[in-house]
Predicted model as a PDB file, atoms N, CA, C, CB and O in Angstrom, pLDDT in the B-factor column:
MODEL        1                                                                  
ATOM      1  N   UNK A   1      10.411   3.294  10.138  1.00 52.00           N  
ATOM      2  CA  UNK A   1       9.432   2.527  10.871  1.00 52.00           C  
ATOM      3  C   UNK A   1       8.983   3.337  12.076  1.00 52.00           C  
ATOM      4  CB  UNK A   1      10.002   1.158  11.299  1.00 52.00           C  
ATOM      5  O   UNK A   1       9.683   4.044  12.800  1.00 52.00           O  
ATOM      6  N   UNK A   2       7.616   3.084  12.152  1.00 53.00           N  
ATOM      7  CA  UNK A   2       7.107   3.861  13.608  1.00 53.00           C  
ATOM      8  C   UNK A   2       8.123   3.409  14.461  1.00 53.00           C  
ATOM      9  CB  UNK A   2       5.498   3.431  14.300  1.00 53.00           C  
ATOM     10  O   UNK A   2       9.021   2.635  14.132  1.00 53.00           O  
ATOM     11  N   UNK A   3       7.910   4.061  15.890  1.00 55.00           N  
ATOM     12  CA  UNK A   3       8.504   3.916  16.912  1.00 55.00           C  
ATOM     13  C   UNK A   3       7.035   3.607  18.245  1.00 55.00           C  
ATOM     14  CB  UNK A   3       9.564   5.338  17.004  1.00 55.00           C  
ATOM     15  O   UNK A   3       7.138   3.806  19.455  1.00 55.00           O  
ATOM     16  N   UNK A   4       6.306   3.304  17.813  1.00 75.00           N  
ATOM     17  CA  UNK A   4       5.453   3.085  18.156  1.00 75.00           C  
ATOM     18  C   UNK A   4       5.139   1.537  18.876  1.00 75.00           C  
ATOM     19  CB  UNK A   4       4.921   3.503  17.232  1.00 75.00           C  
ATOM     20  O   UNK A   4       4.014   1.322  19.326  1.00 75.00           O  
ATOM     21  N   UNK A   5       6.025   0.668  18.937  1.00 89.00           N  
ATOM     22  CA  UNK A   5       5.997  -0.772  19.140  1.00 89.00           C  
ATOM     23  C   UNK A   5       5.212  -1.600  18.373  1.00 89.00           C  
ATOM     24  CB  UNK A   5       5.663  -1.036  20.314  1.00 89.00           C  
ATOM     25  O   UNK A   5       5.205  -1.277  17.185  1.00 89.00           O  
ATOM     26  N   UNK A   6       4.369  -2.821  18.734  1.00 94.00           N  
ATOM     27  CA  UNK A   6       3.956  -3.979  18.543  1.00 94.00           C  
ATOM     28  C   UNK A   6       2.438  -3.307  18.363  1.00 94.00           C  
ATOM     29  CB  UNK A   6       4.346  -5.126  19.720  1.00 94.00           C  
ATOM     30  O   UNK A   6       1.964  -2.610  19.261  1.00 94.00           O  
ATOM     31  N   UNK A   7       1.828  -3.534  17.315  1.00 95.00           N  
ATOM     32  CA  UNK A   7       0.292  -3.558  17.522  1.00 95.00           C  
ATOM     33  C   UNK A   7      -0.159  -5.602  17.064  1.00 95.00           C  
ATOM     34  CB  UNK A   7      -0.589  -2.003  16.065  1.00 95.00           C  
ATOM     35  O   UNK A   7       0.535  -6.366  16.393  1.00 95.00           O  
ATOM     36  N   UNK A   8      -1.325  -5.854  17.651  1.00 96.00           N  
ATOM     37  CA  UNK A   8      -1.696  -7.111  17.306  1.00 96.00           C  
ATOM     38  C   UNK A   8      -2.733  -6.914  16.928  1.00 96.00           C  
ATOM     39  CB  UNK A   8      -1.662  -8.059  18.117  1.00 96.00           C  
ATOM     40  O   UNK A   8      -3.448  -5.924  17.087  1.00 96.00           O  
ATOM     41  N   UNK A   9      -2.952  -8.077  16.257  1.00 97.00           N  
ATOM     42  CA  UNK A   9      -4.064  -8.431  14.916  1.00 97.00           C  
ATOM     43  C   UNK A   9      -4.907  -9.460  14.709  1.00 97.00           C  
ATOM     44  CB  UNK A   9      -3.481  -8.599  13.775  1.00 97.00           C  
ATOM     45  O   UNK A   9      -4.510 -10.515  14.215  1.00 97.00           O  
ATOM     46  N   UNK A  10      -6.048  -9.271  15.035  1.00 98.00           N  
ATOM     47  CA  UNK A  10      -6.660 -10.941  14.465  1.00 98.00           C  
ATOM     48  C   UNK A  10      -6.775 -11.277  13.046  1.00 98.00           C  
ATOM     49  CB  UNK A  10      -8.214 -11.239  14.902  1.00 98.00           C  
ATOM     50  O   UNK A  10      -6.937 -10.337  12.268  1.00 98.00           O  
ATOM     51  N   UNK A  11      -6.713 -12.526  12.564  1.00 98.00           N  
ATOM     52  CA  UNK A  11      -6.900 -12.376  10.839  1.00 98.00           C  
ATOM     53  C   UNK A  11      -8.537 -13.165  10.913  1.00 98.00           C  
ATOM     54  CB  UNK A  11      -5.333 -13.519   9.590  1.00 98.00           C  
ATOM     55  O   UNK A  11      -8.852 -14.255  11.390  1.00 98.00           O  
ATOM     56  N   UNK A  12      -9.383 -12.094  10.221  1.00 97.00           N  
ATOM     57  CA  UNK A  12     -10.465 -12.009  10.023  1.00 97.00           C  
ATOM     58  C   UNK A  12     -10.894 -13.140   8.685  1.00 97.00           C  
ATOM     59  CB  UNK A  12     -10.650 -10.556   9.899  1.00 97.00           C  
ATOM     60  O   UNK A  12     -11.806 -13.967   8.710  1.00 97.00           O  
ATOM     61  N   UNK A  13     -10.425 -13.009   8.137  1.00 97.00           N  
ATOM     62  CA  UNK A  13     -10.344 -13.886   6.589  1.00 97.00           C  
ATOM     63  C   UNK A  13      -9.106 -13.861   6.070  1.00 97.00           C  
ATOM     64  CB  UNK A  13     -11.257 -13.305   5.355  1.00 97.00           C  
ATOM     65  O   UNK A  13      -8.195 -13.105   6.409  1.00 97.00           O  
ATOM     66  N   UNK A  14      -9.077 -14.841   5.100  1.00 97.00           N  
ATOM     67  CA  UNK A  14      -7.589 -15.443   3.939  1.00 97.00           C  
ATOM     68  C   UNK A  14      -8.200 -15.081   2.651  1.00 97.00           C  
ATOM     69  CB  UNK A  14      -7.110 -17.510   3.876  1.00 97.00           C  
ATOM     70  O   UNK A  14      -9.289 -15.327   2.132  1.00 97.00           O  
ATOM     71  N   UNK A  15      -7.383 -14.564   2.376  1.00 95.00           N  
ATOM     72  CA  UNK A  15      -7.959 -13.714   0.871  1.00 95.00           C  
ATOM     73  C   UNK A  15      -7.746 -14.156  -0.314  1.00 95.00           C  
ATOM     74  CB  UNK A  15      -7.426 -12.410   0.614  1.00 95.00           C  
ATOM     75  O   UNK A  15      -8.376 -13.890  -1.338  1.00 95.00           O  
ATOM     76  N   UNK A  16      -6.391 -15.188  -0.107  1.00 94.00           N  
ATOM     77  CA  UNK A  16      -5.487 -15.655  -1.621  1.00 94.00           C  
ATOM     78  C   UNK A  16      -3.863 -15.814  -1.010  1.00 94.00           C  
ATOM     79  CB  UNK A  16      -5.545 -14.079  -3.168  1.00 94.00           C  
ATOM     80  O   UNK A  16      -3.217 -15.473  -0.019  1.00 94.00           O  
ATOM     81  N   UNK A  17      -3.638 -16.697  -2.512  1.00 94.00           N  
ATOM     82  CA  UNK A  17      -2.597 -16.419  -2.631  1.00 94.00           C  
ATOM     83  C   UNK A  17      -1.806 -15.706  -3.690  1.00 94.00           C  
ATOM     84  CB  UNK A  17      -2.312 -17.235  -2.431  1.00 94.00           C  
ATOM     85  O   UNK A  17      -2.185 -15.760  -4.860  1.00 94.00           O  
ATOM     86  N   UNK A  18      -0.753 -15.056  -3.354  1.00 91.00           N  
ATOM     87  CA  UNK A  18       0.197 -13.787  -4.470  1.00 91.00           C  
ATOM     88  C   UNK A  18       1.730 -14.377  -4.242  1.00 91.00           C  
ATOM     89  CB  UNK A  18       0.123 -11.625  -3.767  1.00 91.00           C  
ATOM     90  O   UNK A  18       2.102 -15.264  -3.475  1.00 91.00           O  
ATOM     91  N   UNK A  19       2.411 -13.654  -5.083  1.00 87.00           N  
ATOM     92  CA  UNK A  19       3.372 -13.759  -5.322  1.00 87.00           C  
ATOM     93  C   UNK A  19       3.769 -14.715  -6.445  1.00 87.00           C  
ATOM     94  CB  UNK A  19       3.769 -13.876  -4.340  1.00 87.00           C  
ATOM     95  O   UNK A  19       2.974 -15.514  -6.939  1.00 87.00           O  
ATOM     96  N   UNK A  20       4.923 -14.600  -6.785  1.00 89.00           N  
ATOM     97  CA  UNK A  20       5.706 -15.436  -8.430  1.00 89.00           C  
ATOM     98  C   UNK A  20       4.782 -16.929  -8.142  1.00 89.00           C  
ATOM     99  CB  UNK A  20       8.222 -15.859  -8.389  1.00 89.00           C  
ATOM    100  O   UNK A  20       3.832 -17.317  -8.822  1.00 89.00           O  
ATOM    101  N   UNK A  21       5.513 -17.768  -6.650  1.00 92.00           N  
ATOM    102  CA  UNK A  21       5.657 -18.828  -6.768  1.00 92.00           C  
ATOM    103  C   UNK A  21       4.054 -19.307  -6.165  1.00 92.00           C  
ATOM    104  CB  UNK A  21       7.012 -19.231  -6.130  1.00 92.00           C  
ATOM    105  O   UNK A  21       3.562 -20.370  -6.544  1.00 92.00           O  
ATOM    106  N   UNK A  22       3.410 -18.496  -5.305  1.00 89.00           N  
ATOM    107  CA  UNK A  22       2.159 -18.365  -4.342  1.00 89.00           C  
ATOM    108  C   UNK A  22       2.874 -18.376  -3.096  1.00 89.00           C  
ATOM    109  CB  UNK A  22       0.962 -19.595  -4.423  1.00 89.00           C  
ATOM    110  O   UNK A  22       2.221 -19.099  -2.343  1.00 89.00           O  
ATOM    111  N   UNK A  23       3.860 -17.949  -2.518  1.00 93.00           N  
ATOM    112  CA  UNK A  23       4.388 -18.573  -0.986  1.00 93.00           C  
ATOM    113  C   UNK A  23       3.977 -17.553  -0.179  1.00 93.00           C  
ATOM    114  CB  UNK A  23       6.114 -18.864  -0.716  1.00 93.00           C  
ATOM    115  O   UNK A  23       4.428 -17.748   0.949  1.00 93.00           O  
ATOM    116  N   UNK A  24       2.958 -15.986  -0.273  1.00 94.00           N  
ATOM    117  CA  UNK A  24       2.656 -15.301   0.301  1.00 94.00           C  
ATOM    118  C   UNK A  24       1.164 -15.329  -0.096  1.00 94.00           C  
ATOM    119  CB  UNK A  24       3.439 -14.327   0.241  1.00 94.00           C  
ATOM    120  O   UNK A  24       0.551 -15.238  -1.159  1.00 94.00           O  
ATOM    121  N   UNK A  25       0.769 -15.528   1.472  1.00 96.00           N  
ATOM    122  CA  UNK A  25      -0.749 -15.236   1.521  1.00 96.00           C  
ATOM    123  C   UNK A  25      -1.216 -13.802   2.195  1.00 96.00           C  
ATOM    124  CB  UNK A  25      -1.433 -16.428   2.373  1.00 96.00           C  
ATOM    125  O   UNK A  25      -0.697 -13.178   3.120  1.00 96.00           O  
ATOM    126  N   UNK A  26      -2.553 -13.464   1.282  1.00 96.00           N  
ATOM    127  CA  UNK A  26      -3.191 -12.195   1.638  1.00 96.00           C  
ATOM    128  C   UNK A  26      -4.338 -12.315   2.351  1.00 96.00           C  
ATOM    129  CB  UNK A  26      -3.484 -11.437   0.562  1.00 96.00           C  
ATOM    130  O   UNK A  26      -5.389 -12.885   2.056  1.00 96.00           O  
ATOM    131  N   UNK A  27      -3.922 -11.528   3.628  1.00 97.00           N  
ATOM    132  CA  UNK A  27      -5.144 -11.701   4.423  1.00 97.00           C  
ATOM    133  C   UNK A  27      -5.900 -10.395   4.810  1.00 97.00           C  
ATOM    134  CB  UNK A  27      -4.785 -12.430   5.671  1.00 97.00           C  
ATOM    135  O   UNK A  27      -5.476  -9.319   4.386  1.00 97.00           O  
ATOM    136  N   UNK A  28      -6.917 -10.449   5.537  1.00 97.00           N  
ATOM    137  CA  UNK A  28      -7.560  -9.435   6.000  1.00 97.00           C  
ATOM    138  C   UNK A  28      -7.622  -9.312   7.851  1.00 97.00           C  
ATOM    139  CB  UNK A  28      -8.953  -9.605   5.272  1.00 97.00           C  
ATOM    140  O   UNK A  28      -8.542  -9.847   8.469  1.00 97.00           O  
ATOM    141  N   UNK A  29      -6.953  -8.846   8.277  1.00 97.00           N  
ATOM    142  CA  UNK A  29      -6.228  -8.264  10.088  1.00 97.00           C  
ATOM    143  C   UNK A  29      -7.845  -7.073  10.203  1.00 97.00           C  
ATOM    144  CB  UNK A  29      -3.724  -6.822  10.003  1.00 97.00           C  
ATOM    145  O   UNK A  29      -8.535  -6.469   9.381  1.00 97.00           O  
ATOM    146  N   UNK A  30      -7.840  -7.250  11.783  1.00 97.00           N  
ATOM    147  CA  UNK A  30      -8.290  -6.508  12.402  1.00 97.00           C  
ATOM    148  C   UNK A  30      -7.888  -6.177  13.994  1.00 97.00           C  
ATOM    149  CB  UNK A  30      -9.333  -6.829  12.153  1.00 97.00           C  
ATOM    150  O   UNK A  30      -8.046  -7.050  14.848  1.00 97.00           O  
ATOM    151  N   UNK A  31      -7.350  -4.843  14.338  1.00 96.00           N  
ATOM    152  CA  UNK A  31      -6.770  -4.862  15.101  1.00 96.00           C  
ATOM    153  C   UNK A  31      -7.802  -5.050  17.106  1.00 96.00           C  
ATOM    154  CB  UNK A  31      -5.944  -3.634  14.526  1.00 96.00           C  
ATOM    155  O   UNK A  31      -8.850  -4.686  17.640  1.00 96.00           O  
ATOM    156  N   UNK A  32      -6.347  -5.974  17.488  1.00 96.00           N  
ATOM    157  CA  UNK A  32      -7.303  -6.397  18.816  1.00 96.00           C  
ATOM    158  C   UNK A  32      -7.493  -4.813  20.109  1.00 96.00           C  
ATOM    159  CB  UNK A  32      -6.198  -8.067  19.800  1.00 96.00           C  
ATOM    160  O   UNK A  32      -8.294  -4.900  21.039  1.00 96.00           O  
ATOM    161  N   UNK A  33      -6.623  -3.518  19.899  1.00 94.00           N  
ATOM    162  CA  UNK A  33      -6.840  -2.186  20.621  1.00 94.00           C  
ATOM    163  C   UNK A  33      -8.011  -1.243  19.618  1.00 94.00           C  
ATOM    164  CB  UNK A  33      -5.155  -1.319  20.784  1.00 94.00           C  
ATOM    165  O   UNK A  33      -8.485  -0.188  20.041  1.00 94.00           O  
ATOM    166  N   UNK A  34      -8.421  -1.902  18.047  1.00 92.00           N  
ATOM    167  CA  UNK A  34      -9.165  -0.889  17.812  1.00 92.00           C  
ATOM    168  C   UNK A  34     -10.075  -1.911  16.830  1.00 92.00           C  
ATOM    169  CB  UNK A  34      -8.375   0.540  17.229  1.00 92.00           C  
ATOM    170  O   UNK A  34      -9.411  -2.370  15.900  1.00 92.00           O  
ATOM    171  N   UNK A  35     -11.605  -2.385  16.879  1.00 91.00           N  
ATOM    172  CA  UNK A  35     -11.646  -3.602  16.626  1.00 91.00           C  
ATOM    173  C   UNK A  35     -12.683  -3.144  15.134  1.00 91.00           C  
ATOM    174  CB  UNK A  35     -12.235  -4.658  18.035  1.00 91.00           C  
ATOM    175  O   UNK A  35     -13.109  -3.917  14.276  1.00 91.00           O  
ATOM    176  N   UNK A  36     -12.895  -1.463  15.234  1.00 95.00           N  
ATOM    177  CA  UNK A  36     -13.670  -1.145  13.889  1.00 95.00           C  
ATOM    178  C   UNK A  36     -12.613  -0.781  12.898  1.00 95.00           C  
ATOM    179  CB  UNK A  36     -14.783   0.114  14.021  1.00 95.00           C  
ATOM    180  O   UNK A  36     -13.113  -0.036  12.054  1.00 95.00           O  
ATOM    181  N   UNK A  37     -11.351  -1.012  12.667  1.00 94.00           N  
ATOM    182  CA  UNK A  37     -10.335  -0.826  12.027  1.00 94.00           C  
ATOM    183  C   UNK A  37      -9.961  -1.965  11.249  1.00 94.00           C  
ATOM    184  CB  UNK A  37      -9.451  -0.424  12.800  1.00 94.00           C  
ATOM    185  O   UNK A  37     -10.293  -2.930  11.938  1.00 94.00           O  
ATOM    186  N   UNK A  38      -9.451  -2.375  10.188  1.00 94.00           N  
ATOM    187  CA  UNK A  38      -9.301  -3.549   9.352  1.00 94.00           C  
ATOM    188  C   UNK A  38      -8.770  -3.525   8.127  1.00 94.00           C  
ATOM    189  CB  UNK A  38     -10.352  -4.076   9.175  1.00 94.00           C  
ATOM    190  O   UNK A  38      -9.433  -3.344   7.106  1.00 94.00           O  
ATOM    191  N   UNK A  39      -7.592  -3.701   8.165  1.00 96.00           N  
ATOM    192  CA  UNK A  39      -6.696  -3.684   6.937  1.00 96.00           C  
ATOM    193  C   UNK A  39      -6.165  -4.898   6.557  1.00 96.00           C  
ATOM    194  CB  UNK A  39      -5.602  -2.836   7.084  1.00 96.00           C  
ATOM    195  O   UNK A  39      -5.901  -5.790   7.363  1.00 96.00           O  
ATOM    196  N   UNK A  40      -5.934  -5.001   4.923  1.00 96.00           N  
ATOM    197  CA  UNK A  40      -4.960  -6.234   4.439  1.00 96.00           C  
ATOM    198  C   UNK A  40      -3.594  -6.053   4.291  1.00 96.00           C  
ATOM    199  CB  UNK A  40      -5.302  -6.731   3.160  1.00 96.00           C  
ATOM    200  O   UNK A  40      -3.019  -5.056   3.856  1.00 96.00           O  
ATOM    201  N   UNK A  41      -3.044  -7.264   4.751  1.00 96.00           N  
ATOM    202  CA  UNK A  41      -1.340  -7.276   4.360  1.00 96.00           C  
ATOM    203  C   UNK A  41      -1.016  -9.045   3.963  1.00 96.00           C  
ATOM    204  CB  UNK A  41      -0.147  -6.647   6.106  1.00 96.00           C  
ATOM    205  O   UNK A  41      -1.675 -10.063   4.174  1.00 96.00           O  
ATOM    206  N   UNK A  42       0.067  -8.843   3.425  1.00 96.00           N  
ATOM    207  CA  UNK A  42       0.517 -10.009   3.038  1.00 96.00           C  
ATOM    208  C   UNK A  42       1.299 -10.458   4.269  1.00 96.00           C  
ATOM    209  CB  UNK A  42       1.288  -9.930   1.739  1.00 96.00           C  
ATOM    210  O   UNK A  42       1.925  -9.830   5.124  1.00 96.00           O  
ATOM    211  N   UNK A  43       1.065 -11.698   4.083  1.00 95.00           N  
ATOM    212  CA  UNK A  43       1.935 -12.751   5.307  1.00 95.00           C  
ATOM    213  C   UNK A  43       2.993 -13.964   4.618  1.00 95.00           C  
ATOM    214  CB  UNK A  43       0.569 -13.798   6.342  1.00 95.00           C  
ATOM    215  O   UNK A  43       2.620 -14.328   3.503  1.00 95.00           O  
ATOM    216  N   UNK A  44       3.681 -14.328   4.899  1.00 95.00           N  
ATOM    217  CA  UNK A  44       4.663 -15.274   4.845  1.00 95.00           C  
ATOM    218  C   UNK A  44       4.650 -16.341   5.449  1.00 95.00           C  
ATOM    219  CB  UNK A  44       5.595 -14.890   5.106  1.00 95.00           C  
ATOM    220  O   UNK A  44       5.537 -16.262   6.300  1.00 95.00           O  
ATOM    221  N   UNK A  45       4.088 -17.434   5.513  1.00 94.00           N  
ATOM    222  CA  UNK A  45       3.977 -18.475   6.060  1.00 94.00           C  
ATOM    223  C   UNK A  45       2.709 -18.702   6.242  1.00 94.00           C  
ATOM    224  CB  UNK A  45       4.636 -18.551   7.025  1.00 94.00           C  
ATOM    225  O   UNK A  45       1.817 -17.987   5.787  1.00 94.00           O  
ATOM    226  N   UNK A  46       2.454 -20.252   7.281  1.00 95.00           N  
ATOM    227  CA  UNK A  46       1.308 -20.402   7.372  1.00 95.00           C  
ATOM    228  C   UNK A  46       0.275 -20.054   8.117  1.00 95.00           C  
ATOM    229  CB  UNK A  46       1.299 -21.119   7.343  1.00 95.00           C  
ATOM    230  O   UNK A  46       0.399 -20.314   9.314  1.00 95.00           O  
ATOM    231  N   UNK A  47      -0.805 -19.496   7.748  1.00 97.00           N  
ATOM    232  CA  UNK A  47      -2.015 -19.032   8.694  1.00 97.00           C  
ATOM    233  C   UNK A  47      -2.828 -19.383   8.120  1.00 97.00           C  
ATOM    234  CB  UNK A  47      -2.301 -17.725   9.074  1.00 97.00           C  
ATOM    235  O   UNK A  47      -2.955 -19.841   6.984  1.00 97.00           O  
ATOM    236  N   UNK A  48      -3.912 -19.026   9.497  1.00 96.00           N  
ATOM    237  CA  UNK A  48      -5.363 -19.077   8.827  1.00 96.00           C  
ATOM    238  C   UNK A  48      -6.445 -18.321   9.907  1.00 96.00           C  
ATOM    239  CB  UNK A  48      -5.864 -20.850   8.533  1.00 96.00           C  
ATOM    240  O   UNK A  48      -6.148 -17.734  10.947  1.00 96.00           O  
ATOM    241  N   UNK A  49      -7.662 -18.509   9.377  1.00 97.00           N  
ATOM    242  CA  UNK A  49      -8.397 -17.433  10.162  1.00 97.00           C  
ATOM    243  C   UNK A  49      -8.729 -17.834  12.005  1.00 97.00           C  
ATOM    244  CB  UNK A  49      -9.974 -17.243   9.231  1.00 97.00           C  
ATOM    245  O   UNK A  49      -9.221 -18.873  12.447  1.00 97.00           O  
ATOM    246  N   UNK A  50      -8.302 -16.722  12.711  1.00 97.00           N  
ATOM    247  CA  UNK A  50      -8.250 -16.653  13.881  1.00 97.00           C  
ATOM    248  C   UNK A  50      -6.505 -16.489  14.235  1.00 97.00           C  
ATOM    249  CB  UNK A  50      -9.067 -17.881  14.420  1.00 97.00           C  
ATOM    250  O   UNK A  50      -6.158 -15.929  15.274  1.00 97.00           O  
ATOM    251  N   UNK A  51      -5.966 -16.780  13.715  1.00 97.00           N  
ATOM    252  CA  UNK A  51      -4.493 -16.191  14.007  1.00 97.00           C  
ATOM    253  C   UNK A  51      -4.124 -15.005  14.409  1.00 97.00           C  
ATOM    254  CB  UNK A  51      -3.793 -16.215  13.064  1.00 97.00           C  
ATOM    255  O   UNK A  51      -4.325 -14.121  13.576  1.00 97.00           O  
ATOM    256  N   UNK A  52      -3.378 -14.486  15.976  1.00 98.00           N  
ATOM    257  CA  UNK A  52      -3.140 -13.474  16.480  1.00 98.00           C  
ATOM    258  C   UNK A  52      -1.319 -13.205  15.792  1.00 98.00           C  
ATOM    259  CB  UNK A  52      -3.503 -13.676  18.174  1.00 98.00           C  
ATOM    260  O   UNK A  52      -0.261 -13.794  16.013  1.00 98.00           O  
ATOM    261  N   UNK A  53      -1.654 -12.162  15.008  1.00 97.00           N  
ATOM    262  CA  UNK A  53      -0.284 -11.513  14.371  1.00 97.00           C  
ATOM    263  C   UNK A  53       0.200 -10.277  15.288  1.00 97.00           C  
ATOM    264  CB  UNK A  53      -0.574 -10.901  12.710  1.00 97.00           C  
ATOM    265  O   UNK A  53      -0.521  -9.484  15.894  1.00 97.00           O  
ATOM    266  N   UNK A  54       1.526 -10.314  15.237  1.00 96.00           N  
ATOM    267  CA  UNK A  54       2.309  -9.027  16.015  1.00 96.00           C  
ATOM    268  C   UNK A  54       3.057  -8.557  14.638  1.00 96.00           C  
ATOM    269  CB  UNK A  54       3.596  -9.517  17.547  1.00 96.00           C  
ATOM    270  O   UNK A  54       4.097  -8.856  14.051  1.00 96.00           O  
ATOM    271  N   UNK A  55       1.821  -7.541  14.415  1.00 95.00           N  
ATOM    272  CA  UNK A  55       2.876  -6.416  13.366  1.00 95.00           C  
ATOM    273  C   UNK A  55       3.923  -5.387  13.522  1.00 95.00           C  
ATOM    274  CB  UNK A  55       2.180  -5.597  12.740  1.00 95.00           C  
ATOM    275  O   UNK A  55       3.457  -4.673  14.410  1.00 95.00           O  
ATOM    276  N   UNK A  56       4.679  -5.060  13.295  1.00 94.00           N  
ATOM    277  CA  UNK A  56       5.686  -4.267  13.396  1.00 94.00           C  
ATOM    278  C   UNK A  56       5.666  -2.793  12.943  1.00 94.00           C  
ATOM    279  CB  UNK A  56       6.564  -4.878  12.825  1.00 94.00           C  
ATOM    280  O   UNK A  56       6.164  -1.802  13.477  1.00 94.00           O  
ATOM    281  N   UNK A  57       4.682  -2.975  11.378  1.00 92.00           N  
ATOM    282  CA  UNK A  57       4.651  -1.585  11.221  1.00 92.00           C  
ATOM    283  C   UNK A  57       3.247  -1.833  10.047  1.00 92.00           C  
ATOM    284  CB  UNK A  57       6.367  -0.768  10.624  1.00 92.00           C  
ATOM    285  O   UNK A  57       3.356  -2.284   8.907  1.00 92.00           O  
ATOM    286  N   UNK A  58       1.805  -1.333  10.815  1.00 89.00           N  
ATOM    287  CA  UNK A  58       0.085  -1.030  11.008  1.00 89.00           C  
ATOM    288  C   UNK A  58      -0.483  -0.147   9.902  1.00 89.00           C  
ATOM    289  CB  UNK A  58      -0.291  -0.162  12.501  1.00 89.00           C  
ATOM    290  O   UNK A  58      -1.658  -0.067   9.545  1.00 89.00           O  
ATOM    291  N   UNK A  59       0.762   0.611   9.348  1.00 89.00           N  
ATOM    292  CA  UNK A  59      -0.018   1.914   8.407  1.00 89.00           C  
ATOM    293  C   UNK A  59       0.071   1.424   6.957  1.00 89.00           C  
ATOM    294  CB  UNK A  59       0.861   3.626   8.502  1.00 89.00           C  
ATOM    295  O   UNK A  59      -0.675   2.017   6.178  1.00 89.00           O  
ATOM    296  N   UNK A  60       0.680   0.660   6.557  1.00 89.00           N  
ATOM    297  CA  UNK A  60       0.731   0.344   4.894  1.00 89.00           C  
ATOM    298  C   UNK A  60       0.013  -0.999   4.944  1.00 89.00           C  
ATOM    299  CB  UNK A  60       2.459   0.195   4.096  1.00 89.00           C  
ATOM    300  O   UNK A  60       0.177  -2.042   5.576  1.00 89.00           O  
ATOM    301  N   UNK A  61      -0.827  -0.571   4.051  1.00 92.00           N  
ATOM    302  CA  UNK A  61      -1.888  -1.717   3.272  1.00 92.00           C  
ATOM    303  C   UNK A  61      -1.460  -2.758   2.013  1.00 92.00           C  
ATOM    304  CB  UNK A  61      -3.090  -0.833   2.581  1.00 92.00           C  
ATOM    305  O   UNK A  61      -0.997  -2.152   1.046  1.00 92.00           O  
ATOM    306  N   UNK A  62      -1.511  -3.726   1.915  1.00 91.00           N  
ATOM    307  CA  UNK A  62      -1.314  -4.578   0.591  1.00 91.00           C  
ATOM    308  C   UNK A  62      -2.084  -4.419  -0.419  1.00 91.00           C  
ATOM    309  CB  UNK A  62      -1.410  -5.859   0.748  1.00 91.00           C  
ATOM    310  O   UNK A  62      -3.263  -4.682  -0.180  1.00 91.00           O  
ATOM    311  N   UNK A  63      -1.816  -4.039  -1.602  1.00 89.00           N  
ATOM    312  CA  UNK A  63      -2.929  -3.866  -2.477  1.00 89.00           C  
ATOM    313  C   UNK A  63      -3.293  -5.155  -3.126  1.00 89.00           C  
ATOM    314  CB  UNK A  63      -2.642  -2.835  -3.497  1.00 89.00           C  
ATOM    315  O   UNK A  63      -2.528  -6.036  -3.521  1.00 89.00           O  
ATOM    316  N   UNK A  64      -4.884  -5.104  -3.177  1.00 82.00           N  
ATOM    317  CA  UNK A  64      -5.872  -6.268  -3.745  1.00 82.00           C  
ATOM    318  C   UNK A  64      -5.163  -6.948  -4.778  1.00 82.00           C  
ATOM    319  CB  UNK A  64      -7.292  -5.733  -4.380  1.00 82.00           C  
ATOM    320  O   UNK A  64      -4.402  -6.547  -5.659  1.00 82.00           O  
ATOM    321  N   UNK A  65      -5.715  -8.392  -4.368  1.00 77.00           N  
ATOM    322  CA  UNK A  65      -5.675  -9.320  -5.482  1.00 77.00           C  
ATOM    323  C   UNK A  65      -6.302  -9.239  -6.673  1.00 77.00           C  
ATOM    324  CB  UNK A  65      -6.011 -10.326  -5.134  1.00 77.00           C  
ATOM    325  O   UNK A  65      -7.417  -8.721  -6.615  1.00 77.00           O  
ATOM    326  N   UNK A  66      -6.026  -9.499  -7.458  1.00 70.00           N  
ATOM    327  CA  UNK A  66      -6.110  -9.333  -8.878  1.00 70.00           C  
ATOM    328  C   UNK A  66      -7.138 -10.517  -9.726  1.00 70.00           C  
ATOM    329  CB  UNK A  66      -4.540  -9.407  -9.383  1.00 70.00           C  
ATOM    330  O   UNK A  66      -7.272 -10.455 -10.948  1.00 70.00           O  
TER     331      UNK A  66                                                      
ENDMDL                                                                          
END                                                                             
């Protein structure tokens, strides 16, 4: 893991749900220090759009829903 700390995230849109059961949703983040930057990751619980996320680790992407 970086050593880089906390970056935060707005979630721009809700993309779906994945996983076996659906209990992980895919969203689309855009970060609040770099705001033309915008990647998807999966989340665990409940959100929705406008939610400020504290990611842990910024460089790996979730790959698209299917």
């Amino acid at each position: 893991m970086d050593s880089g700390g906390v970056k935060m995230a707005k979630v721009q849109k809700v993309l779906g749900r994945t996983g076996s059961t659906g209990n992980v949703i895919q969203v689309r983040v855009e970060f609040l220090d770099d705001t033309s930057r915008s990647i998807v990751r999966n989340v665990k619980g409940p959100v929705r759009e406008g939610d400020i996320l504290a990611l842990l680790e910024w460089e790996r992407e979730a790959k698209r829903l299917r």
